[in-house]
C-alpha positions as CSV (number, residue, x, y, z in Angstrom):
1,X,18.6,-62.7,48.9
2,X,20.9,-62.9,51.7
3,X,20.4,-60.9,55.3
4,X,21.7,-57.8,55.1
5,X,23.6,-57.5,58.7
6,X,24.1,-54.4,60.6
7,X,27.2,-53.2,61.8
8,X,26.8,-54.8,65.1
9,X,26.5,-58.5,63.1
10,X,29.7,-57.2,60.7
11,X,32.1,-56.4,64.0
12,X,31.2,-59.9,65.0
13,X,31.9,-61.5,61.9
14,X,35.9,-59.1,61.6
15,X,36.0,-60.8,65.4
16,X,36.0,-64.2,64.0
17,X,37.5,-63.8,60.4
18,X,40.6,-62.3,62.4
19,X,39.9,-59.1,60.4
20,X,40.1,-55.9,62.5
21,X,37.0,-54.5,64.1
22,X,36.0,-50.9,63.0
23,X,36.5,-48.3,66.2
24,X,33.6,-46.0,66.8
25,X,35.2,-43.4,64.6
26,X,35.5,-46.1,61.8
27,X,32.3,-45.6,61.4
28,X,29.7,-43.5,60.4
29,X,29.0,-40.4,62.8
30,X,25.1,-41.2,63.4
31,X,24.6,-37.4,64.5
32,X,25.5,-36.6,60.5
33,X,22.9,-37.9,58.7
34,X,21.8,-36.1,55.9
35,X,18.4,-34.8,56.7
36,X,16.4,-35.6,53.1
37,X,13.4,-33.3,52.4
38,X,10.6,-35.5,51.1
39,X,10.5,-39.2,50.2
40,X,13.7,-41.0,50.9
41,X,14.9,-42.4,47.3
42,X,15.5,-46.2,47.5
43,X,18.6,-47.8,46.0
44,X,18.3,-51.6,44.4
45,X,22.0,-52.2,45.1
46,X,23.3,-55.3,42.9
47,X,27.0,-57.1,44.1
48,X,28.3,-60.4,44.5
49,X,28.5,-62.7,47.7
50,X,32.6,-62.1,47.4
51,X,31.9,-58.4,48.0
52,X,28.9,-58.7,51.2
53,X,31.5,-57.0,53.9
54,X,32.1,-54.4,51.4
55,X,28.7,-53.9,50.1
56,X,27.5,-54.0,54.0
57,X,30.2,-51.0,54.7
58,X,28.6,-49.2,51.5
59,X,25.0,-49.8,52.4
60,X,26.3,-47.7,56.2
61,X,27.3,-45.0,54.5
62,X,24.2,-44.5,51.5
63,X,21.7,-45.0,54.6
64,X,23.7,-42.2,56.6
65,X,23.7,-40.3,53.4
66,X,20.0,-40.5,53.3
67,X,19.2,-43.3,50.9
68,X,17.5,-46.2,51.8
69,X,18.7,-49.3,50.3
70,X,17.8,-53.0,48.9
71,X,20.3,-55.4,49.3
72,X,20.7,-58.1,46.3
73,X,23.8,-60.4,46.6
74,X,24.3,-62.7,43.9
75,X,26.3,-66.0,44.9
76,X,28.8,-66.3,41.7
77,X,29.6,-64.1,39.4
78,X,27.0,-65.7,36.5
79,X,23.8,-65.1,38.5
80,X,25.7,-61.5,39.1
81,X,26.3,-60.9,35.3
82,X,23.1,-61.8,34.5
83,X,21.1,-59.1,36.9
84,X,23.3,-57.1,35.9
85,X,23.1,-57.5,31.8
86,X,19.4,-57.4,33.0
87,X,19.6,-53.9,34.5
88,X,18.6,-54.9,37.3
89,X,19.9,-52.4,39.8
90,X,20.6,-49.0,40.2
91,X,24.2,-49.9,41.5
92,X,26.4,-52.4,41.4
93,X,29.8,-53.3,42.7
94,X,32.3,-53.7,40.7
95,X,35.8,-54.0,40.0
96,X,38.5,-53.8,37.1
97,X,42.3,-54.1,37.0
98,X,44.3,-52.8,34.0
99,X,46.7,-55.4,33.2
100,X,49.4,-53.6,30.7
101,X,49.8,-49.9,32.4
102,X,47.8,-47.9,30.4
103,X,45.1,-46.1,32.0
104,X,42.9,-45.0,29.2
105,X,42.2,-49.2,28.8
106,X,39.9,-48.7,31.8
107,X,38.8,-45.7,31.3
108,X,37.8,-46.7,27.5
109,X,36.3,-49.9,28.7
110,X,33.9,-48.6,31.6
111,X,32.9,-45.3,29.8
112,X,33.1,-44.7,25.6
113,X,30.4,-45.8,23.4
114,X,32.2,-49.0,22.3
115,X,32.9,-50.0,26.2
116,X,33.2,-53.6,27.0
117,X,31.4,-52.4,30.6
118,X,30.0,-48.9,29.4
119,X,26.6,-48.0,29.5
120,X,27.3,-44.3,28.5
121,X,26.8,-42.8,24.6
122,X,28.4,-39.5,25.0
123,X,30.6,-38.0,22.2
124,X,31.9,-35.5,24.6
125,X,33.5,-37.9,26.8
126,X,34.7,-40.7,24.1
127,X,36.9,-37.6,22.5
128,X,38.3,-37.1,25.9
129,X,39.3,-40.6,26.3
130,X,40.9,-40.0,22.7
131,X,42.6,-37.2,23.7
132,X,43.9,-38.7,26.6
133,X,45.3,-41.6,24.7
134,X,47.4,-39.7,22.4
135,X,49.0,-37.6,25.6
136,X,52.4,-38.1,27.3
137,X,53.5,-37.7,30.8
138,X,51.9,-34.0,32.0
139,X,50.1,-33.5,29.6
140,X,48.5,-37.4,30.4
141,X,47.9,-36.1,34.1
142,X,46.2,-33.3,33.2
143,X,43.8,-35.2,30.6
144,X,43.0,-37.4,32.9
145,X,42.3,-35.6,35.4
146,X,39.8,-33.5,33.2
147,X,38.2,-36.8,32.0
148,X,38.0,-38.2,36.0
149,X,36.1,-34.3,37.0
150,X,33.6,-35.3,33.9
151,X,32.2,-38.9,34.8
152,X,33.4,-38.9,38.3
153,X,32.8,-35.4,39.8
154,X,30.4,-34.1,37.3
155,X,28.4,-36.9,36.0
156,X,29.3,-39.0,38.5
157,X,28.8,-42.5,36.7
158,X,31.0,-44.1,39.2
159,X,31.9,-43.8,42.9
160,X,35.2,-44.5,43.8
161,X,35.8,-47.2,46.9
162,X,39.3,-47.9,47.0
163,X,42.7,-49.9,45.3
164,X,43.3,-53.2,46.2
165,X,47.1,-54.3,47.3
166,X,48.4,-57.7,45.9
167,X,50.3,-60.2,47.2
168,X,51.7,-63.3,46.5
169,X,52.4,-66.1,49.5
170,X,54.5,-68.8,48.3
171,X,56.6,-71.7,50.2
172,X,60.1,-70.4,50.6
173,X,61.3,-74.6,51.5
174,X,60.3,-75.4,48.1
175,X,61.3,-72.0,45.7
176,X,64.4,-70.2,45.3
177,X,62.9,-66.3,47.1
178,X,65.1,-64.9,44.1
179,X,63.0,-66.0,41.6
180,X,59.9,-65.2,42.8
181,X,58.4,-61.9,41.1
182,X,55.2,-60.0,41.6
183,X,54.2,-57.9,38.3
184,X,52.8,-54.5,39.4
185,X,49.9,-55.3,36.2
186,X,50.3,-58.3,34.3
187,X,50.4,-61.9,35.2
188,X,52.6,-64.2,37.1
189,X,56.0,-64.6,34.5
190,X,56.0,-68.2,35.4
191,X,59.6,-69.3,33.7
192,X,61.0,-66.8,36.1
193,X,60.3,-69.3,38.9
194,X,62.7,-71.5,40.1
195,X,63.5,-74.2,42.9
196,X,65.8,-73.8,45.6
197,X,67.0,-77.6,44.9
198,X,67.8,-77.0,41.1
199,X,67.5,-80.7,39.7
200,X,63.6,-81.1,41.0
201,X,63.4,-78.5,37.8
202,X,62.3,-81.5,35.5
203,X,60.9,-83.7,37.8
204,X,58.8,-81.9,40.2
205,X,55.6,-79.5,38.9
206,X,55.2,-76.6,40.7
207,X,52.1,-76.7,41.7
208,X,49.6,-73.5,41.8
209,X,46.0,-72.4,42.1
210,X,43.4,-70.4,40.6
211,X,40.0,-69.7,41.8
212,X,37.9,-70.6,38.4
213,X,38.8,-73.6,36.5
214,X,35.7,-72.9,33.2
215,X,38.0,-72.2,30.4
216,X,36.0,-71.8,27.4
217,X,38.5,-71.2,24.9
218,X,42.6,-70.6,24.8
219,X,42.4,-68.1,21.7
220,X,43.5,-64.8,23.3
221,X,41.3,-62.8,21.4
222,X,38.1,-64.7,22.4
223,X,38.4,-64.5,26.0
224,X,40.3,-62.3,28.6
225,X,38.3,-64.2,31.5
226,X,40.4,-64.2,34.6
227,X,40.5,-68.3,34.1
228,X,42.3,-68.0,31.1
229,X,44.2,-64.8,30.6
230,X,47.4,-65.6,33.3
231,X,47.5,-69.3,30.9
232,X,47.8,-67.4,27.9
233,X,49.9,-64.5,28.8
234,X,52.1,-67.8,29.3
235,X,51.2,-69.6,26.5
236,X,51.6,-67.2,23.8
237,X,54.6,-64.7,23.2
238,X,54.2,-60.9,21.8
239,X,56.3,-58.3,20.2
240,X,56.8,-56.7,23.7
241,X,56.2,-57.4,27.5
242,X,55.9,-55.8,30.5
243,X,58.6,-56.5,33.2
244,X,57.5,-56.3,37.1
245,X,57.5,-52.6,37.0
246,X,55.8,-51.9,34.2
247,X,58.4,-51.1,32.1
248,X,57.9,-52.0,28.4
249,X,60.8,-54.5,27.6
250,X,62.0,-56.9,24.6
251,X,63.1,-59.3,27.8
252,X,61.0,-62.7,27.2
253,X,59.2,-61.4,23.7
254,X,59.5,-62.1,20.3
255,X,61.6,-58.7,19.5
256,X,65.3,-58.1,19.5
257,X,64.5,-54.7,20.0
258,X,62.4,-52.1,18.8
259,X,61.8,-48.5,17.8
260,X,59.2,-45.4,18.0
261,X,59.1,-42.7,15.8
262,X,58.5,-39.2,17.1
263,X,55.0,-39.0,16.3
264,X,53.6,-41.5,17.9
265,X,52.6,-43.2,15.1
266,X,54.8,-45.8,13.1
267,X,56.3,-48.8,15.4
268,X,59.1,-51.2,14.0
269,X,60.1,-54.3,15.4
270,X,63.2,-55.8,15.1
271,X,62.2,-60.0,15.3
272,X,64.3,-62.9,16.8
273,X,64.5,-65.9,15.5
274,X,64.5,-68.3,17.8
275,X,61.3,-69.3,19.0
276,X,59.9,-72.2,18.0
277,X,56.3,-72.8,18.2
278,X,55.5,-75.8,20.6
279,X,53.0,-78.7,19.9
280,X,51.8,-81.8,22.4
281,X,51.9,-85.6,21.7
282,X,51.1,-87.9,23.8
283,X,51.1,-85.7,26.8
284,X,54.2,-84.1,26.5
285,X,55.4,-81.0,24.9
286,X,57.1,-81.1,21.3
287,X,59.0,-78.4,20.0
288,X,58.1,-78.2,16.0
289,X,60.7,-77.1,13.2
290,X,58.3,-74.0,13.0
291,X,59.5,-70.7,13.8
292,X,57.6,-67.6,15.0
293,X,58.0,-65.3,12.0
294,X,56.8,-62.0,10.7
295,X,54.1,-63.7,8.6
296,X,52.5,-64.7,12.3
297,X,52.6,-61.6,13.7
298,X,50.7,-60.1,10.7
299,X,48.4,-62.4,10.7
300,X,47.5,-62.6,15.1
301,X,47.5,-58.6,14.9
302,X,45.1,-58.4,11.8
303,X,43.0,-61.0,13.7
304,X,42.9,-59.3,16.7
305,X,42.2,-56.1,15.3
306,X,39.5,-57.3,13.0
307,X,36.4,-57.1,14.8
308,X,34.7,-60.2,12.7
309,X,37.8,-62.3,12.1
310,X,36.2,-65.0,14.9
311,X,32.7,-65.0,16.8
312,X,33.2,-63.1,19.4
313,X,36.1,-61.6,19.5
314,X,36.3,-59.7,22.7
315,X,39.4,-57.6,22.1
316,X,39.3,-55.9,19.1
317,X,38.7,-52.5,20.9
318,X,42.5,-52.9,22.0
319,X,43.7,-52.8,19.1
320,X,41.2,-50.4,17.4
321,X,44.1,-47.9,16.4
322,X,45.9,-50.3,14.4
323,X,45.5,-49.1,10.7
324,X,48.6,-51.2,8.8
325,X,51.0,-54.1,9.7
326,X,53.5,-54.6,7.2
327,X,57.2,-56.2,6.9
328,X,59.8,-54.6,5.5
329,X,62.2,-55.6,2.9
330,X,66.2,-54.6,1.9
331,X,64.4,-51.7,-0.3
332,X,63.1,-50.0,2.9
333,X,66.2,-49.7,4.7
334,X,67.4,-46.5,3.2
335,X,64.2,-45.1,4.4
336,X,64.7,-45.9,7.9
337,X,67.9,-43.4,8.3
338,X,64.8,-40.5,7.5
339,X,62.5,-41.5,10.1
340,X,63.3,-40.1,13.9
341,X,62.7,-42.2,16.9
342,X,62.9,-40.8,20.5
343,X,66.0,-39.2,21.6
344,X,66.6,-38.0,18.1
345,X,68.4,-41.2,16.7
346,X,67.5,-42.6,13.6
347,X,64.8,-46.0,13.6
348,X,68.3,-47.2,11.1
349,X,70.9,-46.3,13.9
350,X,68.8,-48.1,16.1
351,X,67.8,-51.1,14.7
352,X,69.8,-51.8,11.7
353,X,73.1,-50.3,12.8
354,X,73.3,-51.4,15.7
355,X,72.3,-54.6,15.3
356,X,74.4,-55.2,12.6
357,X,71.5,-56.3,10.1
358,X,72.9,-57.0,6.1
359,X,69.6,-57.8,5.1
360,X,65.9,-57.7,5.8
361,X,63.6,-60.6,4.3
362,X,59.8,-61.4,3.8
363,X,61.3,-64.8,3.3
364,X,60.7,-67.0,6.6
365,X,63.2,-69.8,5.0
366,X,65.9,-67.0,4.5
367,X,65.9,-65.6,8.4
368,X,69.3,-66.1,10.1
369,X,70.3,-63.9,13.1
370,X,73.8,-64.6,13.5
371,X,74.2,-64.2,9.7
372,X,72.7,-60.5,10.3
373,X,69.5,-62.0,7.9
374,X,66.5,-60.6,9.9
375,X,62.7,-59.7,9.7
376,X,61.3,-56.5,11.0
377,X,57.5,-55.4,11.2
378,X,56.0,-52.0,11.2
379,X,52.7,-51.0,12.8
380,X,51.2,-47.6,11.6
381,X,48.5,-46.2,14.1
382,X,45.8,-43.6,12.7
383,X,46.5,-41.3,15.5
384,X,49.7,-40.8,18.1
385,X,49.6,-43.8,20.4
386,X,52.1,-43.7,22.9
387,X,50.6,-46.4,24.8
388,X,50.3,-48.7,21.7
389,X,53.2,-50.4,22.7
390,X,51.2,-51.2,26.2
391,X,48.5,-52.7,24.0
392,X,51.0,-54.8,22.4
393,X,51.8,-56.8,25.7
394,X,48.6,-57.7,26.2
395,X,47.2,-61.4,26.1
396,X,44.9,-60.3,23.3
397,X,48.1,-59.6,21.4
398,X,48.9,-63.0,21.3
399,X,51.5,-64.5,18.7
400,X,49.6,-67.9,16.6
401,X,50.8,-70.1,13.9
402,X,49.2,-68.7,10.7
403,X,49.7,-71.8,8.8
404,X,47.9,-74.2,11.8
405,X,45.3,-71.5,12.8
406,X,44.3,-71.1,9.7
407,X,44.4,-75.2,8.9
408,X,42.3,-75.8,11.6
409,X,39.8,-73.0,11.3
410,X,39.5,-74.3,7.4
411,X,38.5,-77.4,8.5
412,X,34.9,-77.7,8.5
413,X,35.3,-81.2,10.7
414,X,37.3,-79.2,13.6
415,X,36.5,-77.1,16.3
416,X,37.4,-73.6,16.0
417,X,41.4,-73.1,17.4
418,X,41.4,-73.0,21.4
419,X,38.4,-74.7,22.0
420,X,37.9,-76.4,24.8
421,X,36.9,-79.6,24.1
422,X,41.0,-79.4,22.0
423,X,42.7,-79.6,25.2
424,X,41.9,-84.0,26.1
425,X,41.9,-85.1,29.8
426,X,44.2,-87.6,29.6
427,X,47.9,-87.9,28.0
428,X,46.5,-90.4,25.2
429,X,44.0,-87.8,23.7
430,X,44.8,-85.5,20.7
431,X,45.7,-81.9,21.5
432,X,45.1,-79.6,19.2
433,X,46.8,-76.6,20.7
434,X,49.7,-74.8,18.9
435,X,51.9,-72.1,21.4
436,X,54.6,-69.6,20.7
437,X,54.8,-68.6,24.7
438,X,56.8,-70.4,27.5
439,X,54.4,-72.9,28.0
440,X,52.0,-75.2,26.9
441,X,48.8,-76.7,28.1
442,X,49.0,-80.1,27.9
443,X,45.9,-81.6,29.4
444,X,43.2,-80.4,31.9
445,X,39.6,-81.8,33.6
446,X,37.3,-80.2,36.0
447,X,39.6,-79.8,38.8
448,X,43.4,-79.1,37.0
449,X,45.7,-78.6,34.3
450,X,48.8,-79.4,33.3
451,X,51.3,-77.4,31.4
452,X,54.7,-78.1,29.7
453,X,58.0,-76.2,29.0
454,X,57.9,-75.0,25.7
455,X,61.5,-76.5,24.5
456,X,61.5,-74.1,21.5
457,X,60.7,-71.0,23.4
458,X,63.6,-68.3,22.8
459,X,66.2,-70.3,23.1
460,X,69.0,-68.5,23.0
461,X,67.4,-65.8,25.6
462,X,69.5,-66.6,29.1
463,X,68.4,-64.3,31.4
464,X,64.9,-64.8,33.7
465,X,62.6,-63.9,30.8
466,X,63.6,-66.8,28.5
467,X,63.0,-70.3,28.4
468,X,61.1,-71.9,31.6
469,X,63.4,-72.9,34.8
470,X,60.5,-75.5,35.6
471,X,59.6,-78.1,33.0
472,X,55.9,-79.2,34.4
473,X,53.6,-77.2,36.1
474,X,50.3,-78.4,38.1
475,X,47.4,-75.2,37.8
476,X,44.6,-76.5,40.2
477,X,41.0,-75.4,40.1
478,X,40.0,-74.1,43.7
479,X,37.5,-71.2,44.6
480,X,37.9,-71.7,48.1
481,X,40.1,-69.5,49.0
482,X,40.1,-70.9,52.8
483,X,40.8,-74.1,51.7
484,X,43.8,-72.5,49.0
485,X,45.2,-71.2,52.5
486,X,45.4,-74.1,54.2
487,X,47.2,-76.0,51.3
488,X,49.7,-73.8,50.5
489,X,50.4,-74.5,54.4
490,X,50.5,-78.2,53.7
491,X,52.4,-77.8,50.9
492,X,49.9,-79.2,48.5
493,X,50.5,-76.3,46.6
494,X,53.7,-74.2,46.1
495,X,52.0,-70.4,46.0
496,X,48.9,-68.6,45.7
497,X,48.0,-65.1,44.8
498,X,45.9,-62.9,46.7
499,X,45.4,-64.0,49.9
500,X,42.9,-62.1,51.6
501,X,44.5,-60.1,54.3
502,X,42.8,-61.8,57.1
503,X,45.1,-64.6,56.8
504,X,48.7,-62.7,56.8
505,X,48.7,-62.9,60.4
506,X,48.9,-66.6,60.2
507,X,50.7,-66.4,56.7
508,X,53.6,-64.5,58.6
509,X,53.5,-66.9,62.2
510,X,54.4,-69.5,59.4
511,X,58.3,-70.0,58.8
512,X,57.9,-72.1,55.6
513,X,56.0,-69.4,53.9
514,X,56.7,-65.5,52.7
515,X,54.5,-63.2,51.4
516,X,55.7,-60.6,49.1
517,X,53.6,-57.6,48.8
518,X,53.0,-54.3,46.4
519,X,50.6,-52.5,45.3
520,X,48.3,-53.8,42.5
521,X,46.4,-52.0,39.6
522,X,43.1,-53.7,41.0
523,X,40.5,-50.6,42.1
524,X,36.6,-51.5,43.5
525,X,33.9,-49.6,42.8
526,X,30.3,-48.3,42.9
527,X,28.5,-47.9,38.8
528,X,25.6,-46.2,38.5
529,X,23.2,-47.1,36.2
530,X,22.0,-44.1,34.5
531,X,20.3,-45.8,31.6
532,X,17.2,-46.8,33.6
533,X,16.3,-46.5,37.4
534,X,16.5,-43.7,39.6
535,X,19.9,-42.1,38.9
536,X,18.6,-41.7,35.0
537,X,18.6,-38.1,34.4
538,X,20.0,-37.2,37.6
539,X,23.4,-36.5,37.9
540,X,22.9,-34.6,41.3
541,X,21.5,-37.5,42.9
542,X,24.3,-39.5,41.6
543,X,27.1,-37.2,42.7
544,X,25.4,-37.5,46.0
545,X,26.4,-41.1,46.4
546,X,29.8,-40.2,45.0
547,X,30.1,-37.9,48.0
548,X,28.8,-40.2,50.7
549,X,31.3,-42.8,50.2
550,X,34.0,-42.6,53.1
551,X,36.8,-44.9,51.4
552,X,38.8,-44.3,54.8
553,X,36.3,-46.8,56.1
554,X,37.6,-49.6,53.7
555,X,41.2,-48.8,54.3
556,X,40.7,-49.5,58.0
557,X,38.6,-52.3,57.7
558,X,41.0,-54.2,55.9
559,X,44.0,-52.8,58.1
560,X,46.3,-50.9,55.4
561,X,46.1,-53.5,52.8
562,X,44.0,-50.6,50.9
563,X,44.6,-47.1,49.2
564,X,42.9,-44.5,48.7
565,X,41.6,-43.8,44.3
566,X,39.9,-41.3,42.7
567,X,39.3,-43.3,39.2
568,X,40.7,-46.8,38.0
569,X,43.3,-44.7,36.4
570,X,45.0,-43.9,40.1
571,X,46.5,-46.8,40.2
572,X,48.1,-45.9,37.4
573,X,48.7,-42.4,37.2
574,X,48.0,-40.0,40.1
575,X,45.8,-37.4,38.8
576,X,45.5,-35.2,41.9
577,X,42.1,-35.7,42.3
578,X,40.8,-36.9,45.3
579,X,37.2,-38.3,46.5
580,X,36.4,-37.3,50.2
581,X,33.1,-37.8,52.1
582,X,31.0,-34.5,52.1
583,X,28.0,-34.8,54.1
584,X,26.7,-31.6,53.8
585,X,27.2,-31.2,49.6
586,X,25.4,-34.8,49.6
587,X,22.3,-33.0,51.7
588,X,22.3,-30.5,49.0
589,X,22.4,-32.6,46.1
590,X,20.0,-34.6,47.9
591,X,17.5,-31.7,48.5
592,X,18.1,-30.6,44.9
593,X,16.6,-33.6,43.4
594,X,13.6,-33.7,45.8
595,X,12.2,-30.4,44.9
């Protein structure tokens, strides 16, 4: 276990990481402690080494509150999972980012029965996260705002801390500044990228970084581990993206266009048909004569919705609300003029009208665009799902080859598709991979990866979502995020994402780097464990560390680069509510408990 420092030790430490030291009224007023009657309640508090400031700033504030409190830092995030899949605390630090602008993804995740991170089995809260899902606009806010009073205010299974900024520092000598976007949720959109000198584009990798090089597998339903899930948001195109902002769009996905009906509950798709699926020989990336068709988005969405379609498939929750996928033929076009999409025009006026489609086909040999011979899919949900489009950016809803996939998963001999040990280290060895995205992983080892231009991807797309500017790119393997700093100042590498804000001071006295800044959909929190522990069975004692955090604190620690959250879904959709340090409340709650 690591020494827990006081604050004394922490100012030091801000003194020397350039970070700005908290002022007296930073931190907590000594003369308000909480004055406990009885026993003090002790608090096993479980977080990684990555969060120590901001488990130190936590542990002031639960000892003013009235707690006392045992310090275990983990030193990577395995030892971490593994106390904590141990229950081995009665908090822990966490965080979560929702990465496709819905906020009932983390809300679903961290608190319904079926919860990735949930520890809770409460019917009265997994039909509020349902009812939230199927609500628009202020009728959203208001849902979610009942469901934050529930298991934050009420229950209090979590303690807010704060939202996290992101940033993205990059080497403005090497990249055109107009090409450089910063998506509010998802990933990087690497092919937006470009170079200031345009013919490095196929002879110069742009070179970046990320913090955890163990990629287990690249099949997007198996894994949405940080290593992997900005590779295959990359590597495999969907019916629909998210641009920058948020915004649901066609730009850069496998749709022309697509349609809504008023309900909520039938979703059409309108497909393009130029995208070829891209294979790797001998180190370099091969377009095939295969296009993406409706046959492989039936088959990816089935697969991703089917809970045993793969050992562990981490994602079918997303995608839980999927009841039918289906492509239509000539004899459902009549039908279309019935059905109403938003703003009252028909799915037929806006798809097959305007479009000028003559014919829809099952037949993937018969698919012409320019002919007006197209393919459309249809997606029924068992309940209105507004935010089902949302779902359908995600990584998880990944476009593969049905005809490889299934090849390769039928071959007793082969490893199952995206498995590792199917991307070689070297040029010569085979690669098994098969991509529909932008780009392609060509080869990787313990310290980088290489990726290729998909030459088949959306070809006839022009504008920043379609094929790749850049024809290589170089993804190095660093968790040092020090040493990350000092390279994208040596130009050893070309950007890097979240730099931690101690280092914008020198970031900005740079000339040959620019930081571009927004706010992020990351939030940091406390969970409570109230399966086992002290806060089992105690919902006042819990709502009493909900009320001791002083998230102001945080804000000033990190000078601004902070906000200010009442639930993960703040980033996302301000509810109202707000989480403010009351002293006196936590007394009572305190008191409440001893008696």
């Amino acid at each position: 276990m690591k020494k827990i420092i006081s604050i004394a030790t922490l100012s030091l430490a801000l003194i020397l990481s350039g970070c700005s030291v908290p002022t007296k009224s930073e931190l907590p007023d000594k003369a308000q402690k909480v004055d406990v009657k009885g026993k003090k309640p002790t608090i096993r508090f479980l977080g990684q080494a990555s969060y120590e400031n901001d488990m130190n700033i936590v542990k002031e504030q639960l000892e003013q509150a009235g707690f006392n409190v045992k310090m275990n830092i983990q030193p990577d995030y395995g030892s971490y999972r593994t106390q904590r899949e141990a229950g081995n605390y009665d908090i822990q630090i966490d965080d979560w980012t929702t990465v496709f602008g819905d906020p009932n993804y983390s809300m679903s995740a961290l608190f319904s029965s079926e919860g990735s991170n949930s520890l809770l089995k409460n019917k009265k809260i997994d039909q509020m996260i349902n009812t939230a899902s199927t609500e628009e606009k202020s009728e959203a806010k208001q849902a979610y705002k009942a469901l934050e009073d529930e298991v934050i205010f009420n229950k209090a299974y979590m303690a807010p801390l704060y939202g996290a900024k992101k940033n993205l520092v990059y080497d403005n000598q090497v990249l055109d500044k107009n090409s450089v976007g910063l998506p509010n949720s998802r990933a990087l959109i690497w092919q937006q990228f470009d170079y200031k000198n345009k013919k490095e584009r196929d002879t110069r990798p742009l070179v970046m970084t990320q913090p955890d090089g163990e990629i287990s597998t690249l099949d997007p339903i198996r894994s949405i581990a940080p290593s992997v899930y900005g590779i295959d948001m990359n590597m495999y195109t969907r019916l629909l993206t998210l641009d920058e902002n948020d915004q649901i769009t066609t730009k850069g996905s496998l749709s022309r266009d697509y349609a809504t009906n008023k309900e909520n509950n039938e979703f059409y798709f309108l497909l393009r048909d130029d995208d070829y699926f891209a294979k790797v020989e001998n180190g370099q990336a091969k377009r095939t004569n295969e296009s993406v068709t409706a046959d492989d988005v039936t088959f990816s969405l089935n697969r991703a919705k089917d809970q045993h379609s793969v050992p562990d498939n981490n994602t079918y929750n997303m995608h839980q609300h999927i009841k039918n996928i289906s492509e239509l033929s000539d004899s459902d076009i009549e039908n279309l003029k019935n059905i109403k999409s938003k703003g009252n025009q028909s799915v037929y006026d806006k798809l097959i009208k305007q479009h000028q489609v003559k014919s829809l086909t099952t037949d993937d040999s018969k698919v012409s665009n320019k002919d007006g011979k197209y393919q459309m899919v249809k997606i029924t949900t068992d309940q209105p799902m507004p935010k089902e489009v949302n779902y359908l950016t995600h990584s998880s809803a990944g476009i593969l080859s049905k005809k490889y996939v299934t090849e390769m998963n039928d071959d007793k001999q082969s490893k199952d598709y995206g498995d590792s040990s199917t991307v070689p280290s070297k040029d010569s060895g085979k690669n098994q991979l098969y991509a529909s995205g932008a780009y392609i992983m060509t080869k990787k080892n313990s310290y980088q990866a290489t990726l290729q231009r998909n030459p088949g991807f959306n070809e006839k797309e022009n504008d920043a979502y379609g094929p790749g500017k850049i024809k290589n790119i170089t993804m190095k393997f660093n968790d040092d995020p020090d040493n990350t700093v000092s390279e994208v100042r040596n130009h050893s590498i070309d950007m890097l994402a979240d730099v931690d804000q101690k280092n914008f001071d020198l970031i900005k006295s740079d000339s040959d780097l620019s930081i571009a800044r927004k706010n992020g959909r990351k939030s940091v929190f406390l969970m409570l464990n109230s399966k086992r522990g002290i806060f089992k069975d105690q919902p006042a004692l819990r709502r009493a560390v909900v009320n001791a955090v002083d998230q102001d604190q945080f804000i000033k620690f990190y000078r601004g680069d902070k906000f200010r959250i009442a639930s993960p879904v703040t980033p996302l959709l301000d509810t109202g509510n707000k989480q403010r340090q009351n002293l006196e409340q936590v007394e009572k709650e305190m008191n409440q408990t001893s008696k």
